[in-house]
Chimera marker file (.cmm) of the C-alpha trace (Angstrom):
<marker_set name="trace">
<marker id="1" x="106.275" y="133.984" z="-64.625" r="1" g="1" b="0" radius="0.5"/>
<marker id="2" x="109.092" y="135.918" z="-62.476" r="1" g="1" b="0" radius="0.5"/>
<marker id="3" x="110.700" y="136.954" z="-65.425" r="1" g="1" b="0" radius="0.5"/>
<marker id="4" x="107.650" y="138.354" z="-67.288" r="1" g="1" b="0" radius="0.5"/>
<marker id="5" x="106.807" y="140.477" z="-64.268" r="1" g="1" b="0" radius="0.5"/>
<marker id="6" x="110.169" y="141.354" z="-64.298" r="1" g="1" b="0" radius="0.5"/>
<marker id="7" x="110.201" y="142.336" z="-68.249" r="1" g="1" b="0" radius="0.5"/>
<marker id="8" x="106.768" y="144.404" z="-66.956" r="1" g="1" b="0" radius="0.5"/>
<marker id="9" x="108.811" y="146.473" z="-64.361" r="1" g="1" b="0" radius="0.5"/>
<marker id="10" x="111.634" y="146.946" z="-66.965" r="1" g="1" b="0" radius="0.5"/>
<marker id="11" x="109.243" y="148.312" z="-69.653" r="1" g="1" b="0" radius="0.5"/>
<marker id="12" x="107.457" y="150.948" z="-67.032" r="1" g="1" b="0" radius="0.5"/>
<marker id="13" x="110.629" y="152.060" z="-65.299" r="1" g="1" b="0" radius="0.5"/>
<marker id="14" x="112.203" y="152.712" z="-68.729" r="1" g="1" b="0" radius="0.5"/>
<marker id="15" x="108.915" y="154.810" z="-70.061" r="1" g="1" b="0" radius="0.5"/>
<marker id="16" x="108.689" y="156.902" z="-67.172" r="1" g="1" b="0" radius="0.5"/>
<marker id="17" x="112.077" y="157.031" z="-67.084" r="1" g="1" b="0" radius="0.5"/>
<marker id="18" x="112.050" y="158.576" z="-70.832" r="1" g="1" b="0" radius="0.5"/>
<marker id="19" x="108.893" y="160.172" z="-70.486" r="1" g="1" b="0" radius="0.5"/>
<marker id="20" x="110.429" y="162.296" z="-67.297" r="1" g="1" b="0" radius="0.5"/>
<marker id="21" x="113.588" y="163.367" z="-68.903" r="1" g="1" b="0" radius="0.5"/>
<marker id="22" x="111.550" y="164.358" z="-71.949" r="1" g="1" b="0" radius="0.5"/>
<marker id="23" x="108.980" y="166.512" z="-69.882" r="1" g="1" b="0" radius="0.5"/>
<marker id="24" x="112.193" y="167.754" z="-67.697" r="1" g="1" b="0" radius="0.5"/>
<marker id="25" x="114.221" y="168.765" z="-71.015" r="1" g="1" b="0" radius="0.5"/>
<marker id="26" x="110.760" y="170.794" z="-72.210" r="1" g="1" b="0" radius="0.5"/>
<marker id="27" x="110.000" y="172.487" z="-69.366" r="1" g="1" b="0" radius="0.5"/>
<marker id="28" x="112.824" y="172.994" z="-66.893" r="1" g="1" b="0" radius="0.5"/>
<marker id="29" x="110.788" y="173.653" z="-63.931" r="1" g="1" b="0" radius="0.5"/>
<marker id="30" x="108.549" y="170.848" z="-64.282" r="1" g="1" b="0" radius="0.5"/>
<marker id="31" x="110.340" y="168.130" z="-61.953" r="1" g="1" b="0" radius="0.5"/>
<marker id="32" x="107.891" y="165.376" z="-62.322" r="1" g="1" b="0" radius="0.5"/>
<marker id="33" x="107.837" y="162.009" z="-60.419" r="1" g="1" b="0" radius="0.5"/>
<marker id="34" x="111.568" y="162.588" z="-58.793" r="1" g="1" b="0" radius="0.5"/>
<marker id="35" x="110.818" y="166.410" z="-57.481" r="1" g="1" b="0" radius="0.5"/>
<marker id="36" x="111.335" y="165.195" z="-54.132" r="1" g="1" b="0" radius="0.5"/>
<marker id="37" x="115.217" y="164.805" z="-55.023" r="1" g="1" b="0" radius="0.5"/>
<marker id="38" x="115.734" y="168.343" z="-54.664" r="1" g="1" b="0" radius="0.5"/>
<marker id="39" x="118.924" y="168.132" z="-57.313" r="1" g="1" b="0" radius="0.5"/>
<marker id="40" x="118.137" y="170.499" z="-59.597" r="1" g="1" b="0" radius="0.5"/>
<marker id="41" x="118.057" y="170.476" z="-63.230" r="1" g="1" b="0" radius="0.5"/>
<marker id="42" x="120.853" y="168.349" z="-63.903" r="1" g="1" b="0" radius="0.5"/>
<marker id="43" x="121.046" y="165.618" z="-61.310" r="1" g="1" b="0" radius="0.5"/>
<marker id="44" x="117.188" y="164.927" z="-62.100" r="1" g="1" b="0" radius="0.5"/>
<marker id="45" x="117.887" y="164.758" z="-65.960" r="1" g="1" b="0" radius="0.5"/>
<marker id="46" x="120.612" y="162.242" z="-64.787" r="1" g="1" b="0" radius="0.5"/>
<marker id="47" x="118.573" y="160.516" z="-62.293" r="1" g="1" b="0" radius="0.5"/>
<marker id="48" x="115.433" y="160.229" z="-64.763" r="1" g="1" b="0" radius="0.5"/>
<marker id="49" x="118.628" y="159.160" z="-67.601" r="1" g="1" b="0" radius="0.5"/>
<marker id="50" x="119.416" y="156.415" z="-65.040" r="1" g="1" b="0" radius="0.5"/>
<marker id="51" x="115.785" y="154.797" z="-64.441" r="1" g="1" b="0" radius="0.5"/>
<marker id="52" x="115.728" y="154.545" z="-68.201" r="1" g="1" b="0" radius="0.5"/>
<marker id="53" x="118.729" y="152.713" z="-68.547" r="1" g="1" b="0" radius="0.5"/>
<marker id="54" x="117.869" y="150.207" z="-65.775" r="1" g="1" b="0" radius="0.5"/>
<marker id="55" x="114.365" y="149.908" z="-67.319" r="1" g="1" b="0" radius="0.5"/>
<marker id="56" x="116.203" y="149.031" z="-70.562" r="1" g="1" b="0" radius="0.5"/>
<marker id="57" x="118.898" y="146.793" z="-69.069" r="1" g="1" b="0" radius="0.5"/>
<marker id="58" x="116.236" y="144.882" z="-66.915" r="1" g="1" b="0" radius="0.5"/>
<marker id="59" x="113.950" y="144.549" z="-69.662" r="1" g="1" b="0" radius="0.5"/>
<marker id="60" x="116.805" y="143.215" z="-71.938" r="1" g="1" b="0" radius="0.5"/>
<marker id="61" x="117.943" y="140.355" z="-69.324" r="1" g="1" b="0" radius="0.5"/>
<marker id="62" x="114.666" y="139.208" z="-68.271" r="1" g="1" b="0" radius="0.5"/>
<marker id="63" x="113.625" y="138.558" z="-71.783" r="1" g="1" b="0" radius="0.5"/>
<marker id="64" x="117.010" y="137.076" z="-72.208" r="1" g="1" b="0" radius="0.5"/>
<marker id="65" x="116.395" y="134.721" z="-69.192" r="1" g="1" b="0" radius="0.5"/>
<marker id="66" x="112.825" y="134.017" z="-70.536" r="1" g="1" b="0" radius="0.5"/>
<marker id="67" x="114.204" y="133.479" z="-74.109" r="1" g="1" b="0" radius="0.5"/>
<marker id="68" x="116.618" y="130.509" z="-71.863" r="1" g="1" b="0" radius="0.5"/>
<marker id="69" x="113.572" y="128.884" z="-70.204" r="1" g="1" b="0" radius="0.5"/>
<marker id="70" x="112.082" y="128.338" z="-73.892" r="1" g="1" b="0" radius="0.5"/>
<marker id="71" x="109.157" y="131.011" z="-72.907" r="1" g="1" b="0" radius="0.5"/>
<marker id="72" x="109.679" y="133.551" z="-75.868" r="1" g="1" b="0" radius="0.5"/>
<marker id="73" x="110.858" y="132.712" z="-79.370" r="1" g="1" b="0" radius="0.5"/>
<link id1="1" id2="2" r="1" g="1" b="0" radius="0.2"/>
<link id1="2" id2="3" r="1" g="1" b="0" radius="0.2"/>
<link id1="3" id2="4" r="1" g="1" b="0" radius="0.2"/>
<link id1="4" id2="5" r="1" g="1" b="0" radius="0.2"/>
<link id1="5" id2="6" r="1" g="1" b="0" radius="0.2"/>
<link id1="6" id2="7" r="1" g="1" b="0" radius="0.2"/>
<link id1="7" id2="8" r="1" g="1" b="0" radius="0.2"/>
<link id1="8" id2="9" r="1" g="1" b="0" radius="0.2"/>
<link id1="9" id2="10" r="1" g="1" b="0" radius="0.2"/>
<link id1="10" id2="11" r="1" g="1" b="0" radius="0.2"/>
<link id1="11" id2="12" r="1" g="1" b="0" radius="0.2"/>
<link id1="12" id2="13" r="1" g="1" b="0" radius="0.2"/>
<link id1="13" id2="14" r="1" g="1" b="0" radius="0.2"/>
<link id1="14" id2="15" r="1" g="1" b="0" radius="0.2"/>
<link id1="15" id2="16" r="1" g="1" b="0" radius="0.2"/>
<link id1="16" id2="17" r="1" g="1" b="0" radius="0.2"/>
<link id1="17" id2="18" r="1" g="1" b="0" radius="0.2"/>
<link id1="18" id2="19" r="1" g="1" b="0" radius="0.2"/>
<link id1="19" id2="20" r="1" g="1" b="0" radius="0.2"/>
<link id1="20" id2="21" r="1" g="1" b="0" radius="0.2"/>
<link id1="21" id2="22" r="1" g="1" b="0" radius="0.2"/>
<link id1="22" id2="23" r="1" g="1" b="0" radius="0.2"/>
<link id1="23" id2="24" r="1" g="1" b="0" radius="0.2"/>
<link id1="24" id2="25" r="1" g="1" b="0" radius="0.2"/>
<link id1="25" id2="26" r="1" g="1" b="0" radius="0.2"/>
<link id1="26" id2="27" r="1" g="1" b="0" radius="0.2"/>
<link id1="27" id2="28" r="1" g="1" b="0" radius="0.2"/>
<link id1="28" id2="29" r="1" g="1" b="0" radius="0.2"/>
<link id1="29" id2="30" r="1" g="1" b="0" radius="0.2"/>
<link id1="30" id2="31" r="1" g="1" b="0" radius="0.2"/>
<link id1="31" id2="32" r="1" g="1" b="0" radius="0.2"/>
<link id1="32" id2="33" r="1" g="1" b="0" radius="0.2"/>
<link id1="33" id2="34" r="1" g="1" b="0" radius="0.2"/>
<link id1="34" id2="35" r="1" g="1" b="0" radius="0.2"/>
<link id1="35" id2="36" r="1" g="1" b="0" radius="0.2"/>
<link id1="36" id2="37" r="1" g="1" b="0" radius="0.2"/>
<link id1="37" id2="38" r="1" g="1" b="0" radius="0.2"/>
<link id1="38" id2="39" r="1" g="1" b="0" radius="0.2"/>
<link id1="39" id2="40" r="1" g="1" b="0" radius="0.2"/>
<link id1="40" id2="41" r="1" g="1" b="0" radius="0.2"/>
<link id1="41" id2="42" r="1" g="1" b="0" radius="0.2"/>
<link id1="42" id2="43" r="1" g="1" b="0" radius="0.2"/>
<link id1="43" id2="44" r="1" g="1" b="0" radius="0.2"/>
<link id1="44" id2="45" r="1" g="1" b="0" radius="0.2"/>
<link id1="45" id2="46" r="1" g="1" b="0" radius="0.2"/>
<link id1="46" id2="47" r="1" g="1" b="0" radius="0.2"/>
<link id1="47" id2="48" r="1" g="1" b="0" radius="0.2"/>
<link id1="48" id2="49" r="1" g="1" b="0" radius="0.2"/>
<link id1="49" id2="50" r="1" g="1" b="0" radius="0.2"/>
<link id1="50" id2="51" r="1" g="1" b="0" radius="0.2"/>
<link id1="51" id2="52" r="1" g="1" b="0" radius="0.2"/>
<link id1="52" id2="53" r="1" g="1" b="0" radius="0.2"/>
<link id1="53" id2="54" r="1" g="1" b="0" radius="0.2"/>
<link id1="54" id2="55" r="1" g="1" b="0" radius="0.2"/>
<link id1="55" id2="56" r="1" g="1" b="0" radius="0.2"/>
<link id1="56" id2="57" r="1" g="1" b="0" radius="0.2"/>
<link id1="57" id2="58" r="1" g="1" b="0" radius="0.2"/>
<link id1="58" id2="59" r="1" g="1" b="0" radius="0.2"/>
<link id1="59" id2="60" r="1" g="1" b="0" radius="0.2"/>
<link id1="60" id2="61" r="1" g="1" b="0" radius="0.2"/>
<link id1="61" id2="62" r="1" g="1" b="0" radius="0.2"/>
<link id1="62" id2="63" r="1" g="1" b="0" radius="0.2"/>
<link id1="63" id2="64" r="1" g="1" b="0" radius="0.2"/>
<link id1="64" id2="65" r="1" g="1" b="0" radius="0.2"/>
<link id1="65" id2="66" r="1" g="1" b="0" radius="0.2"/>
<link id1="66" id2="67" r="1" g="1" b="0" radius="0.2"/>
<link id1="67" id2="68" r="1" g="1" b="0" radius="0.2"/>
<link id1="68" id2="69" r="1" g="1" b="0" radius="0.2"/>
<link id1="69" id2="70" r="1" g="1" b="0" radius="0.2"/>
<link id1="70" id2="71" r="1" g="1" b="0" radius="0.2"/>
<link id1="71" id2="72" r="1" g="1" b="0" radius="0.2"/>
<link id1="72" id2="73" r="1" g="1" b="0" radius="0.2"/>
</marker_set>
């Protein structure tokens, strides 16, 4: 069960990960969820860039883990 929450998280931080940096790289000005950074353009592309990857890399090794445990195919 930990590792399907944990496949959960992964999947939400990578889409508003990816849905941020898409929204930043349309409209500059529009900040989103990590305005309160204060890094500008680039370092929130980068930090938005970032959530995605953990979101992917979390995602990746929890269903790895459940794949282990016999709990996905």
């Amino acid at each position: 069960m930990k590792f399907d929450a944990l496949q959960i998280l992964g999947a939400v931080l990578t889409v508003l990960g990816a849905q941020g940096a898409i929204r930043l790289l349309i409209d500059h000005a529009n900040v989103g969820l990590l305005g309160w950074l204060g890094a500008g353009f680039t370092g929130t592309l980068i930090a938005y860039l970032v959530v995605t990857a953990l979101g992917i890399v979390l995602t990746g090794w929890a269903h790895d883990r459940a794949k282990a445990l016999g709990r996905r195919k």
